[in-house]
C-alpha positions in Angstrom: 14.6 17.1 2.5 11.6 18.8 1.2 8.0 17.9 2.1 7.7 16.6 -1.0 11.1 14.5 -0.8 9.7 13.2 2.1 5.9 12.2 0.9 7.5 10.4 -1.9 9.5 8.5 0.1 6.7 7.6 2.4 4.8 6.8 -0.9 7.4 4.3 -1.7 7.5 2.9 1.4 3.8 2.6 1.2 4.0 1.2 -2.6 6.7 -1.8 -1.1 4.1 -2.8 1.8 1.2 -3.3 -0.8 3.5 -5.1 -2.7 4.6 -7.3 0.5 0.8 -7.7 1.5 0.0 -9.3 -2.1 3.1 -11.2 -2.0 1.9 -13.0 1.2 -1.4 -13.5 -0.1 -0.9 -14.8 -3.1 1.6 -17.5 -1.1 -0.7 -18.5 1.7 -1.8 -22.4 0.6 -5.5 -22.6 -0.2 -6.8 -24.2 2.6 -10.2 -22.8 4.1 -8.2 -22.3 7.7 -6.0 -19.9 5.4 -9.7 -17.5 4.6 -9.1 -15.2 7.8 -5.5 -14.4 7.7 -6.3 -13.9 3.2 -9.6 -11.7 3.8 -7.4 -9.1 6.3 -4.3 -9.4 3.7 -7.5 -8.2 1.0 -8.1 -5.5 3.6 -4.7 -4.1 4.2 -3.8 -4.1 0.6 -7.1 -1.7 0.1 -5.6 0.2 2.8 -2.4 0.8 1.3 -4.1 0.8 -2.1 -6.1 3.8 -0.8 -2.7 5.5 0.7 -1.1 5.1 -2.0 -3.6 7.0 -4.1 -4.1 9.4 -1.6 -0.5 10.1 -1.5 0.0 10.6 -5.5 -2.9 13.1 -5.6 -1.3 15.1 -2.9 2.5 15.0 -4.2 0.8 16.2 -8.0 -1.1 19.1 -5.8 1.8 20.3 -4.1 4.2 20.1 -7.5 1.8 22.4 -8.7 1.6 25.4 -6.0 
């Protein structure tokens, strides 16, 4: 596998977790004993959100070497 290769699959590994992460979230019931666990679901998903970015813009940079 090329670097590349291998970015893009940890950039689709990262895409599926972001999806996971607003999957919970969007299940957890709406109770206010639910705000915690929902804010750091919010959190990771601007993690991965961030990654995921992060990842894109460095798979179109190396594409174009």
């Amino acid at each position: 596998m090329t670097i590349i290769e291998v970015l893009e699959q940890v950039l689709d590994n990262t895409e599926m977790a972001y999806s996971e992460a607003t999957s919970a979230r969007e299940n957890l019931p709406d109770y206010s004993a639910n705000e915690s666990p929902k804010d750091s679901i919010n959190n990771t998903e601007s993690y991965l959100d961030d990654a995921i970015g992060d990842l894109q813009d460095l798979i179109k940079k190396l594409n174009n070497i």
